[in-house]
N, C-alpha and C positions, 0 to 999 in steps of 0.2 A: 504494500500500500504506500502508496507517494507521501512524503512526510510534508506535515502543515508546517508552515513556515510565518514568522510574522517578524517584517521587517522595520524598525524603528527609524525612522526616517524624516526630512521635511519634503513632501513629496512639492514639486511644482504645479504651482496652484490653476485652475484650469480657466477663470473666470476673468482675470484683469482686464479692465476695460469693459466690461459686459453681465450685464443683469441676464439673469436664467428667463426662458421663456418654454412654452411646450414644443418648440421648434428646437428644443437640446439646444447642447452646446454645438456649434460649427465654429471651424476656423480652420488656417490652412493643415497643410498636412504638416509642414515642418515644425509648425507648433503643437501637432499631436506628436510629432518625434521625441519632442525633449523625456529627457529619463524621468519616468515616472508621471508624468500629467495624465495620460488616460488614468493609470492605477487611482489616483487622485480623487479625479471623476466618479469611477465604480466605485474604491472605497467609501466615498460619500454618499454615494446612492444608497450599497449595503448596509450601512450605519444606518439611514435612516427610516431604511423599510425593516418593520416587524420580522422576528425570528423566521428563517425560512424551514424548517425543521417541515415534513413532510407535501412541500412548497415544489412547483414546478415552476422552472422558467423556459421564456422562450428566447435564442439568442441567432439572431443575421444578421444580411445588410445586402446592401446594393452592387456589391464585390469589385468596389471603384478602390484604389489603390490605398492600401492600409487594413485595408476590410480583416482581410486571415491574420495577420500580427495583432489586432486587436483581440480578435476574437478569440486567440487562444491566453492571451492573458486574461479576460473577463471568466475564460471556462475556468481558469488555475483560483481567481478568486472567489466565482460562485462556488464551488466545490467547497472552498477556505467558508464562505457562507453559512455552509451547511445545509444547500438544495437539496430534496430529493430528487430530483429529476433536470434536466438540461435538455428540453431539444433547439439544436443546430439545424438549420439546411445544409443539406450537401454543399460541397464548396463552400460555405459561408454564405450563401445565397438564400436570400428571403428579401422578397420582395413587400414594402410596407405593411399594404392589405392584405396580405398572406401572413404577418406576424399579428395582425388583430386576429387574423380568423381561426388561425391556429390557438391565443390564447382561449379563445371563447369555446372555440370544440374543445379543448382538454385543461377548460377551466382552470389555466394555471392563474399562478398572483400575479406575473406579470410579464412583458416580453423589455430586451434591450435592442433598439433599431439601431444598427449605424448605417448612417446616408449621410448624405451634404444636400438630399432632394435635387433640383435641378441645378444644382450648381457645379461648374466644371470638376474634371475626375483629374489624378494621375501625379504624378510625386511630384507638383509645382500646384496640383488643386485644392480643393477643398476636402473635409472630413469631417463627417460631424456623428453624434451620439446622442441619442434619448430615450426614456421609459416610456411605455404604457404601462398602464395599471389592471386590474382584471377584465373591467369591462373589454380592453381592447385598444380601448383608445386614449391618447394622448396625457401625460401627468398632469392634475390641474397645479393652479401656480402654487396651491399650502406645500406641495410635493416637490415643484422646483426651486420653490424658494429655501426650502430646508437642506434641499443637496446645496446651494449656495453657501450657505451659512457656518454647514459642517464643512463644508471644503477647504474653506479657511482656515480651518481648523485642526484636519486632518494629519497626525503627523506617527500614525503605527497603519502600516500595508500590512494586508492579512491572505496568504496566497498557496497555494501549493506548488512542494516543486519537484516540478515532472517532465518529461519531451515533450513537445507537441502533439496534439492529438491526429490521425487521420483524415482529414474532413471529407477527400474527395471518395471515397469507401460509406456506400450506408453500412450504418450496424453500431452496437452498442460498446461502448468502456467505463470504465470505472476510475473517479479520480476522488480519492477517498472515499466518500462515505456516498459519492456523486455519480450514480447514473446517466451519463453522457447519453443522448442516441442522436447520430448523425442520420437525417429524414430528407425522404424526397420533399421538396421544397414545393410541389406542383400537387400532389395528391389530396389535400384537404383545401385549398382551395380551389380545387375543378370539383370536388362532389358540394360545395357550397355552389359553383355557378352551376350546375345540372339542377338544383334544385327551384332556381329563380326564372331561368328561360327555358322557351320551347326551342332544347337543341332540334328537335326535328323539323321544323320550319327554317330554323336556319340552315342546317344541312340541303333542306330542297331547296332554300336561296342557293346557293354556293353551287349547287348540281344544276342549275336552272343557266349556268353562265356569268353567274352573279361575279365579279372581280371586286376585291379588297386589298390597299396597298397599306400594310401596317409596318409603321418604320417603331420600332425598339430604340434604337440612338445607341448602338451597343453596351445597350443598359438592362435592368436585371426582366424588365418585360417580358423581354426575348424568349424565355424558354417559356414561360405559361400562357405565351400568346404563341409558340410553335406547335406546344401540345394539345391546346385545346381548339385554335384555328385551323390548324393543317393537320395535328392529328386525329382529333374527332368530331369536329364540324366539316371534315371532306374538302376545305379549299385549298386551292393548286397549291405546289410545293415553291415557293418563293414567292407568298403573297406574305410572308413576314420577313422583314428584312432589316439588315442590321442586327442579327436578332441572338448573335455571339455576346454576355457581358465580357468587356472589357475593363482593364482598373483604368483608363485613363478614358474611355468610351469614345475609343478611335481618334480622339481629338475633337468628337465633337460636343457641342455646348447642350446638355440633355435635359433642354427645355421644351417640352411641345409646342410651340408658338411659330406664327407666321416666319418672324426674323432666323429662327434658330432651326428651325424644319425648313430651310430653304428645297431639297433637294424633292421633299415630301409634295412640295408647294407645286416645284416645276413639274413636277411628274403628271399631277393634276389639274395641272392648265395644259397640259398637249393636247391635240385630236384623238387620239385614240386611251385617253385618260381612262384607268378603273372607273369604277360606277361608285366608292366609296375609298377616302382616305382615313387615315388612325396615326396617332402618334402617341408613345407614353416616354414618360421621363426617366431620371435616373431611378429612382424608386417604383417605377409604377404608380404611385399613386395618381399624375395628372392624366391627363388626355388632352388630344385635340380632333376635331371630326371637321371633315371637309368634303365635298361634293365635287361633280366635276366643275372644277373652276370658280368655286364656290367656298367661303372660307365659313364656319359658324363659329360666332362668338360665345364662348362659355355661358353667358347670360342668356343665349337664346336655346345653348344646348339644355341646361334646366329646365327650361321654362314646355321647351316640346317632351321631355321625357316627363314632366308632373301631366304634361294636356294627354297624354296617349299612354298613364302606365298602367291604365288595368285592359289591356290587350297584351300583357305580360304575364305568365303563370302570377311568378313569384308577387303581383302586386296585385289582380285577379281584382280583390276584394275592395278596391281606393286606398287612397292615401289618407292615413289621419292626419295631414299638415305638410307644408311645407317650410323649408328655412333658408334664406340664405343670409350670406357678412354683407353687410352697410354699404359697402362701396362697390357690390354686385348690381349691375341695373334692376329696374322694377317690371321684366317681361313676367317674371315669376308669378309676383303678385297679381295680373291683371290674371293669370289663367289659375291663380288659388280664387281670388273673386268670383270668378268662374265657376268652380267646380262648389264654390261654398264651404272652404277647407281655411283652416290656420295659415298665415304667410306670418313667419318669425325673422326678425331682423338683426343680428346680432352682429358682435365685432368677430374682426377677421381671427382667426384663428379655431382649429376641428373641434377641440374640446366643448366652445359654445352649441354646438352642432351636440353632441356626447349625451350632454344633459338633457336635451329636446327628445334626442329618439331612446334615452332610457325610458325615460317619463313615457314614454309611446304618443308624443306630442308631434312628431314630425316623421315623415317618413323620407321624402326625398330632403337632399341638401345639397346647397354648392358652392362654389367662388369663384370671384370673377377671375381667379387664376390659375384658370384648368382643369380646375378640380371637382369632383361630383360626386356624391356617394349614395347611400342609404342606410336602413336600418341591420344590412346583410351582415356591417362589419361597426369599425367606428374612426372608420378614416376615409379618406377620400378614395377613389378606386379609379384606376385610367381605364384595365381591360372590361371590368364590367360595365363601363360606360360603351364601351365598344359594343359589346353584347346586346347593351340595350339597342342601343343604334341598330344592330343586326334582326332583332329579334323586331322591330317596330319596320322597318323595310317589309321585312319576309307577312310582316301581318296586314301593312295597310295597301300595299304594292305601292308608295310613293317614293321618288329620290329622296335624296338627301337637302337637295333646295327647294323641291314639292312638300316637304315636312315645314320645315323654315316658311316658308312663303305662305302657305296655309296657316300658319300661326301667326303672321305679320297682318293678313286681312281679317283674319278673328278677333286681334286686341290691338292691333297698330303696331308699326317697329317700334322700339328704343333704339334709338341711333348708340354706341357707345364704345368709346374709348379708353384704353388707359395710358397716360404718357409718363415713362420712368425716367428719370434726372438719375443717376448713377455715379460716384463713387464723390459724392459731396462733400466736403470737411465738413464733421459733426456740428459744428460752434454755427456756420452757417446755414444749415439745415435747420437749426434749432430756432436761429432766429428769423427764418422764413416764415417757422410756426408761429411765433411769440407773436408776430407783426400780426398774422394775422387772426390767432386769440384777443387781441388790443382791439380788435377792429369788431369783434362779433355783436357788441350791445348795440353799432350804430349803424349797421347793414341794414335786416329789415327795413322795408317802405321802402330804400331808395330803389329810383327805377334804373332799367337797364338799359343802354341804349343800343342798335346794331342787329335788333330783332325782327323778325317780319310784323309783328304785334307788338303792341305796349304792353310789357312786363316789368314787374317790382320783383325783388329780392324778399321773398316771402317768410325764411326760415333760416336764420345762422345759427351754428352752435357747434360745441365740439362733444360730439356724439358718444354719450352714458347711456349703459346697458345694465338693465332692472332683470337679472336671472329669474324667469318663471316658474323654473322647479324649484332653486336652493335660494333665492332673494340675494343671489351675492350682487355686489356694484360693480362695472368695470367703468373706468372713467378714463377723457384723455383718449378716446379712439379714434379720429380722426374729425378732421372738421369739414360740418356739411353747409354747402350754404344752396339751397333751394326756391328757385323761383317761382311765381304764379302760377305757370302753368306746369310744372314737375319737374323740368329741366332741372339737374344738378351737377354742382361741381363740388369732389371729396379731393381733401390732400390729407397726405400719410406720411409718416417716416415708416420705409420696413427695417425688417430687423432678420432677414433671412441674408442678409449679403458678409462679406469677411472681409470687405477692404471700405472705410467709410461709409457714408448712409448714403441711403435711394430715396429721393421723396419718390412718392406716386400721386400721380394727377392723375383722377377717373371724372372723364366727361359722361353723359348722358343727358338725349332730347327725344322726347314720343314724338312720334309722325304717325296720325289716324288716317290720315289722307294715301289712298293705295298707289295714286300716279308717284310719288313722292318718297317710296320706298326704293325706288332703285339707285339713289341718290349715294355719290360717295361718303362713308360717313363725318373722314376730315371734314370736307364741304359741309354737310350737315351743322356738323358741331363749332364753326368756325368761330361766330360771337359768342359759342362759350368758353372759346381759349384765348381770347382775345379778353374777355373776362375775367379770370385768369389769371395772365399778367397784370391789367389792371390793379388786381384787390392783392397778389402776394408779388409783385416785381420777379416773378422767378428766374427770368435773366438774368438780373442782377445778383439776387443771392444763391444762384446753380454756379456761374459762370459759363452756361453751357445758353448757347442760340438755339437749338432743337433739343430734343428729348436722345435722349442715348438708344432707348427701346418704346416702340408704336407699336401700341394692339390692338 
């Protein structure tokens, strides 16, 4: 038996510079190199989660560079824990929504992700680490604040010392008193999607001529959209591509979006384009869905999977609700209106989402940043968005801009945008916001000019969230300033990037008028960016003349 080992130490603290969020810790890789930071990290975690004594955990990641040297020091520590059980994906490989779905089939206390999510791979990229908790999904903040606290803290490492373990080998070890078992990675998340869709409908899509180009980004996607696309949904052998994880994910930037999916993009503006595009990210968790020559915006992707999900086994019976984060347009809303269903509006981040579909308050959820899930798991999901997509084609026989387009003449478009400012000095970020908090009491009433109609600035404020199941506050979410007729403009600082802050600008304008829909959305939205600048000078305090990234 491998001897416990506890190392007295000051280990390197994992947090300077950075408050904990449910998004873990990221940063570069060469800052998870230094000796002892990850250990740090976990030690702090284990500290703070209750005795694991007859406890399962679940342990992957997106198998981007660092992934297996991590993971075999978390196995040496969880062991040092005192877990009973550890399951690993093969390789190291577990994609997001495959470690919720895993926790919740074998009910363990918790799983450890490591990803950097969309953010670049490879020994110059990023890396990053975070818990879920039983449900599945995401640590709330009492949980990331306390691994902060104790990290500080932290100065005895508790580990076992052994080899490495085998990871590319299923089958089981022992490291102490710790039941390791290295698991296919793909297996309980494919009998979760056979449960939710009519694979057979999509099967006779696919057998019908039906073509699918689903680009992976050589990211961990790749093998659960091989298996379940080309191996038991019948479609042609290189309708998923890119579809090898790589740790550096071929070089490319594994964000499903317009700018970063270029090759996805062109493929589907050709003449002889598939009839359906996909793209998922480093994790899997995002998506992106495109038509021939047709891009759809995540806010619109929501909004047709709430209008169309009880033509789905798994949703069969309605939706009790739907939810999406604040800075997502309102296409949602007009088709929860609709149906007569809850539309929750919460800040950006899964865990708000967490609480809604335990409660069984919401069943579909999204973000405007590629993200979509439901109540299957408790994270966002790229491939089963695809699914869905597949499975609503095969049922209604419409394209993919016949779905969209029928949904723009039933409740109008939302024109909407997001514009990201990118690698900002913090001090100047902050005081884009301050400027324009100063500014909130004295907005309202005034008017706008630059409009097709006379509009007033109806609604400033910087957007606090009243938790419906637990009463918790979140405050400080971003500031929304809304006009008369619904048009908004949200600014953000995010908190997913490793080199300085990103504000985000999200435009949004309804258009009820159906000549009026085919309208470019820049164009559309031009006096609201022009607004904009107006109310935050963002030229001025970005230093940037355009946005870094347009979606």
């Amino acid at each position: 038996m491998p001897p416990l080992t506890t190392q007295t130490t000051q280990p390197t603290q994992p947090y300077p510079g950075q408050r904990p969020g449910t998004s873990g810790l990221r940063k570069k890789v060469s800052v998870f190199q230094q000796p002892r930071y990850l250990d740090n990290f976990v030690q702090a975690l284990f500290d703070v989660l209750p005795d694991a004594g007859g406890q399962t955990l679940v342990v992957g990641g997106d198998g981007r560079f660092h992934n297996r040297v991590a993971i075999q020091t978390i196995l040496r520590m969880a062991a040092a824990k005192g877990y009973a059980r550890v399951l690993v994906g093969q390789g190291g490989i577990l994609s997001t929504p495959a470690v919720s779905a895993l926790i919740r089939h074998h009910r363990a206390s918790g799983g450890i992700v490591l990803s950097a999510s969309h953010n670049p791979g490879g020994p110059e990229g990023d890396f990053g680490i975070k818990y879920n908790i039983a449900n599945g999904g995401p640590a709330p903040e009492s949980v990331t604040e306390a691994i902060y606290r104790r990290s500080l803290e932290v100065s005895t490492l508790h580990s076992i010392d052994s080899p490495d373990l085998p990871l590319d080998t299923l089958g089981q070890h022992t490291l102490h008193h710790t039941l390791v078992e290295v698991i296919d990675p793909v297996t309980t998340y494919a009998e979760l999607m056979r449960g939710l869709f009519d694979f057979e409908a999509i099967r006779a899509l696919f057998a019908s001529g039906f073509r699918l180009r689903y680009d992976a980004m050589n990211a961990v996607g790749g093998p659960y959209a091989k298996a379940l696309l080309e191996g038991e949904l019948g479609a042609p052998a290189g309708t998923v591509v890119n579809a090898v994880p790589l740790e550096d994910f071929g070089g490319l930037h594994p964000d499903p979006n317009p700018v970063n999916a270029t090759d996805l993009v062109q493929h589907m503006a050709r003449p002889d384009a598939p009839d359906m595009g996909a793209a998922s990210d480093g994790d899997a968790d995002r998506n992106m869905i495109l038509g021939r020559g047709f891009a759809v915006s995540p806010s619109d992707s929501l909004a047709v999977l709430a209008a169309h999900a009880a033509r789905v086994p798994g949703y069969a019976r309605g939706l009790q609700g739907v939810a999406r984060s604040m800075p997502t347009s309102t296409a949602v809303d007009r088709v929860a209106r609709r149906l007569g269903i809850p539309c929750f509006e919460t800040p950006t981040g899964w865990k708000f989402f967490g609480n809604l579909l335990d409660a069984g308050r919401a069943t579909l959820c999204g973000e405007e940043s590629y993200g979509t899930g439901s109540d299957h798991v408790r994270e966002k999901d790229g491939l089963w968005a695809v699914l869905f997509w597949l499975n609503l084609i095969a049922a209604t026989g419409q394209s993919v801009p016949e779905l969209v387009q029928a949904l723009w003449r039933t409740d109008g478009r939302c024109f909407y945008s997001r514009h990201d400012y990118e690698g900002i000095a913090s001090d100047r970020a902050e005081a884009l916001m301050q400027g324009l908090r100063e500014q909130l009491p004295t907005l309202p009433g005034r008017a706008v000019p630059g409009l097709a109609s006379p509009q007033t600035i109806a609604l400033a404020d910087d957007f606090a969230y009243t938790d419906p199941v637990d009463g918790s506050i979140s405050q400080r979410q971003g500031v929304r300033i809304v006009l008369s007729d619904g048009s908004r403009l949200v600014f953000r600082l995010s908190g997913t990037g490793t080199e300085g802050a990103t504000l985000r600008l999200y435009l949004e304008r309804h258009e009820a008028d159906p000549a009026r829909h085919s309208l470019d959305a820049q164009i559309a939205l031009a006096p609201l960016i022009a607004l904009a600048e107006a109310l935050a000078r963002v030229r001025h305090f970005t230093g940037l003349e355009q946005p870094s990234v347009t979606t």
